[in-house]
C-alpha positions as CSV (number, residue, x, y, z in Angstrom):
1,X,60.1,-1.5,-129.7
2,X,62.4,-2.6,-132.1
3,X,65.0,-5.3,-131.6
4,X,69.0,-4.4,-131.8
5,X,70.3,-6.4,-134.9
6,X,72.8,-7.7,-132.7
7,X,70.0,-9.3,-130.4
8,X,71.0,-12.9,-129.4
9,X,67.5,-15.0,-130.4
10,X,66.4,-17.3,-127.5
11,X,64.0,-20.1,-127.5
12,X,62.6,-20.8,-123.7
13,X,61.4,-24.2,-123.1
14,X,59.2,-24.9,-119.9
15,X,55.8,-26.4,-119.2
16,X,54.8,-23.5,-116.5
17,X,53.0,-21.1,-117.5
18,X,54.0,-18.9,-114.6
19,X,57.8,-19.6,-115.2
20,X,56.9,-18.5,-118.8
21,X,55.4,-15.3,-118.4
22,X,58.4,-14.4,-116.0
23,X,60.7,-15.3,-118.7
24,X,58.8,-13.1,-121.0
25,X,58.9,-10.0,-118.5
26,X,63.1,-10.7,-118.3
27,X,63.5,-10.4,-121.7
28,X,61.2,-7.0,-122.1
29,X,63.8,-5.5,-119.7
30,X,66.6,-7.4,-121.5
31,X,67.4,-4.6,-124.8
32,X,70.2,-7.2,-126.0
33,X,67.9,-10.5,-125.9
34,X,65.0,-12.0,-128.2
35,X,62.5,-14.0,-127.1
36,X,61.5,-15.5,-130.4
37,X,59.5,-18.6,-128.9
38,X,58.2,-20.6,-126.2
39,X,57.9,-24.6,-125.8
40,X,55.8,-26.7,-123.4
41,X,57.9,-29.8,-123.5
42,X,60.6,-31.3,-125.3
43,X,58.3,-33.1,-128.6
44,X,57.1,-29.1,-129.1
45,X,61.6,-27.8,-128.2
46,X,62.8,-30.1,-131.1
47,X,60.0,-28.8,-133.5
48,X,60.5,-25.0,-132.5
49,X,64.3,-25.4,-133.0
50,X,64.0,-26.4,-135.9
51,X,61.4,-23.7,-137.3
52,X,63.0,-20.9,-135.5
53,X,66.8,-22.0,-135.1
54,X,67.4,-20.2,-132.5
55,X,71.0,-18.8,-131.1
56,X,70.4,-20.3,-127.5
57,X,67.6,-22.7,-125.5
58,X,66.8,-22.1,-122.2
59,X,66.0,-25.9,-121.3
60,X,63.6,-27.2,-118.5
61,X,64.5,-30.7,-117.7
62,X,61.6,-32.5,-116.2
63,X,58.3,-32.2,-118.5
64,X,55.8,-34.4,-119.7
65,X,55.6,-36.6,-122.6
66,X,59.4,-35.9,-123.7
67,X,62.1,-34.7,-121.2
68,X,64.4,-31.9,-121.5
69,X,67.3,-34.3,-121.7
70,X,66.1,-36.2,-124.4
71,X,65.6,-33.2,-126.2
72,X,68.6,-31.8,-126.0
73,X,70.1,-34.7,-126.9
74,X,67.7,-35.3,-130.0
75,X,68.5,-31.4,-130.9
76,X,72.1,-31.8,-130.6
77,X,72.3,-34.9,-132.6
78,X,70.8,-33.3,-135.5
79,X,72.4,-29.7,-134.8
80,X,76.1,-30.5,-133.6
81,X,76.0,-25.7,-133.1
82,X,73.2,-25.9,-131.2
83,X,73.8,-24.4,-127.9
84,X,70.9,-25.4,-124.8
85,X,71.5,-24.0,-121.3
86,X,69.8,-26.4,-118.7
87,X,67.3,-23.8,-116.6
88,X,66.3,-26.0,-114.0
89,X,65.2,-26.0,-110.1
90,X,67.2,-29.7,-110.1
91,X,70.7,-30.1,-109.1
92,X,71.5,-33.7,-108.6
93,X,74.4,-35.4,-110.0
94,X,71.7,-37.6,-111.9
95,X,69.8,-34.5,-114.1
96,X,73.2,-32.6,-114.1
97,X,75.5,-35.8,-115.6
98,X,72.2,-36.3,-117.7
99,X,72.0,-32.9,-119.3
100,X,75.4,-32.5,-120.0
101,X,76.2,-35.9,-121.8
102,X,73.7,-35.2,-123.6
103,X,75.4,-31.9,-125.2
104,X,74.1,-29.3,-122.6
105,X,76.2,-26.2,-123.2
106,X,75.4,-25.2,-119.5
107,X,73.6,-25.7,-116.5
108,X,72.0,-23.0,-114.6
109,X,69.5,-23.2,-111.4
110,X,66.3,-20.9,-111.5
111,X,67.4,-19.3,-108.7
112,X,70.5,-17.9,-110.2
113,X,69.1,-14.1,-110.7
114,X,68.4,-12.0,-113.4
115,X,72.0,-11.0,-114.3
116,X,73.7,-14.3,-113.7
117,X,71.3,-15.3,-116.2
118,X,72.2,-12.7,-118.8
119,X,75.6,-13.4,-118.0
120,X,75.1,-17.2,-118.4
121,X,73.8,-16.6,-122.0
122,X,76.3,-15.1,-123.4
123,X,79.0,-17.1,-121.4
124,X,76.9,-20.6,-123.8
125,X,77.4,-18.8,-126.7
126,X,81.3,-17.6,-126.4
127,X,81.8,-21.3,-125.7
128,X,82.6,-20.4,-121.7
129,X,80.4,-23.6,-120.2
130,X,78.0,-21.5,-117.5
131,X,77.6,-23.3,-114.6
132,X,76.2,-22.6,-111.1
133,X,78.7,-23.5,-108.5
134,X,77.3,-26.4,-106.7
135,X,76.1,-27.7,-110.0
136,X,79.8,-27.9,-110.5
137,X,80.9,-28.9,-108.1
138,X,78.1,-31.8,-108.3
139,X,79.7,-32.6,-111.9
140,X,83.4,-33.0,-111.0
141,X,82.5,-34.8,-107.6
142,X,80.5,-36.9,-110.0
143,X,83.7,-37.5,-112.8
144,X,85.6,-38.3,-110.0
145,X,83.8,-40.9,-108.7
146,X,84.2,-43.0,-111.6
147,X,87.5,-43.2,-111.6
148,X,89.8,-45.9,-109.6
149,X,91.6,-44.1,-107.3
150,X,94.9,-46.2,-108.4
151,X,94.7,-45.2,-111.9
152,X,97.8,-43.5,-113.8
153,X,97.1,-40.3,-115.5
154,X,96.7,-41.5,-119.4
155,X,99.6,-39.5,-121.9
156,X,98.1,-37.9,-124.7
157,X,100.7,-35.7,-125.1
158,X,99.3,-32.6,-123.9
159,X,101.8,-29.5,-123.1
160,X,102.4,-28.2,-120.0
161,X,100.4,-25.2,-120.7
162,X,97.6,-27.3,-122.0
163,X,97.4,-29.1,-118.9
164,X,97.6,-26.2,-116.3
165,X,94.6,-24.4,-118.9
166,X,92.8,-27.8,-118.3
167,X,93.2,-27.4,-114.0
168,X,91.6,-23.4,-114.7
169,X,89.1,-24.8,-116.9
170,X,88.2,-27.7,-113.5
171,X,87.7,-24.7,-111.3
172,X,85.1,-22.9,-113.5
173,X,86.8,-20.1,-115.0
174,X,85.9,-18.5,-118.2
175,X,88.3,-17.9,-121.5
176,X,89.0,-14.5,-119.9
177,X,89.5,-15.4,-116.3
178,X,92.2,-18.2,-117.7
179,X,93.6,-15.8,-120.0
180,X,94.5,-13.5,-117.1
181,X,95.7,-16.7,-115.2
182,X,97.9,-17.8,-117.4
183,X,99.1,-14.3,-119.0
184,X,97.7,-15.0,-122.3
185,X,94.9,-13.4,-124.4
186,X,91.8,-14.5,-124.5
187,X,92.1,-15.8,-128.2
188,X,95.5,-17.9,-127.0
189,X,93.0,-19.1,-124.7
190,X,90.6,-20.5,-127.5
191,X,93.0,-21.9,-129.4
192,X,95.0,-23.9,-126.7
193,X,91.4,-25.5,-126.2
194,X,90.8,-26.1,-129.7
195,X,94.8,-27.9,-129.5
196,X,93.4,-29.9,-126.5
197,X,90.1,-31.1,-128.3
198,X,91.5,-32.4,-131.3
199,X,94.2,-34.5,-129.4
200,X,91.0,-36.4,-127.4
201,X,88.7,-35.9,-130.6
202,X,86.4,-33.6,-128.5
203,X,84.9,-30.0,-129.3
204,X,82.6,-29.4,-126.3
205,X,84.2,-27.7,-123.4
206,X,81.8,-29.9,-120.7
207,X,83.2,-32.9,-122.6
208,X,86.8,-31.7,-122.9
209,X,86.7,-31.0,-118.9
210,X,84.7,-34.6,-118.2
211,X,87.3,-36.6,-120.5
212,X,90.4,-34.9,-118.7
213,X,89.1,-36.2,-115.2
214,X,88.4,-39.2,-116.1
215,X,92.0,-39.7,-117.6
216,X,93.3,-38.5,-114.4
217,X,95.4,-36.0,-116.2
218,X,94.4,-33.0,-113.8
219,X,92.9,-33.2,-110.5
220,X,90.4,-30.6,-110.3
221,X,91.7,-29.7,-106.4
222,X,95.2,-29.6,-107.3
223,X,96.1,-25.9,-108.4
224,X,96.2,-23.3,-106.3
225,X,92.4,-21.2,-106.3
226,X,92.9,-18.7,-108.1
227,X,91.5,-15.2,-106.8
228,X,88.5,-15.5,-109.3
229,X,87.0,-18.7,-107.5
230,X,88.1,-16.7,-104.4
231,X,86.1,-13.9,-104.8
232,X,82.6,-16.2,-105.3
């Protein structure tokens, strides 16, 4: 079988063997996806990346001799494009605050399903952040937490629009689902979050979102749910 051009090339890294072979039998089925390697624990994740350069890494957390995390943050160091989804049974605040300071692009369960996976994928690559839901709401519980309840939002002179994109972005929405939010294309949607990353000197969207609750200048529960978190 020959693989689409257009296939996006992914790099799974877990020590299972088990998890591995069911990895390998999702992307058989998956026409649009590439398996192009496999890594038993971090040490072999950061080597493989760099061989193969894959577009996306589906990253276990907890392995032997060198963790997810620390791979991901050793790949990201080195590679500021490279875009790792944590694929892990774990969803404490710990692993979850963990994975994504240390440039996660996502954070899925294993128990998310086939399609949710495919969807999470491509969601890491367009920049859109995949999350599971309680892995979310872990994250912002966990942001929150750190700040004094007492503390003034900080001005750094965001619009009005940029902060009511920043609310959408709280509750999990992706580009599109803002766009349709706020009335705006999908590009509009890019580019007012490009606006809002140079003024805090961010690019990541998990660290856009994490910087914006810690400043207090949205409160994650303070627009109205939109009819896209609604309808999960």
């Amino acid at each position: 079988m020959t693989t689409p051009p257009q296939a996006i090339r992914v790099l799974v890294v877990d020590d299972d063997a088990l998890v591995r072979e069911a990895y390998r039998s999702f992307f058989r089925k998956a026409a649009d996806l590439d398996l192009v390697g496999e890594a038993r624990d971090g040490g072999e994740a950061i080597d493989a990346y760099a061989t193969l350069r894959p577009d996306v890494v589906l990253m276990d957390l907890q392995m032997p001799r060198c963790s997810g995390v620390e791979a991901t943050a050793r790949i990201c160091s080195k590679w500021s494009d490279a875009c790792i989804v944590a694929l892990t049974t774990f969803g404490t605040r710990e692993y979850i605050v963990a994975a994504l300071r240390a440039g996660a692009s996502g954070y899925l369960l294993k128990d998310t399903g086939a399609q949710n996976l495919l969807a999470g994928i491509k969601q890491a690559l367009r920049g859109d952040m995949p999350m599971s839901s309680s892995v979310r709401r872990q994250l912002v519980e966990s942001v929150k937490s750190e700040v004094p309840l007492n503390q003034e939002p900080v001005d750094i002179g965001l619009t009005p629009r940029e902060t009511e994109l920043l609310g959408w972005l709280a509750q999990g929405l992706t580009n599109y689902q803002i766009g349709r939010e706020m009335y705006v294309s999908e590009g509009s949607v890019k580019q007012y979050l490009a606006h809002v990353g140079d003024k805090m000197g961010l690019k990541s969207r998990t660290q856009i979102l994490v910087k914006a609750i810690q400043l207090r200048i949205v409160d994650p529960h303070a627009l109205p749910r939109s009819s896209e978190v609604a309808a999960r």
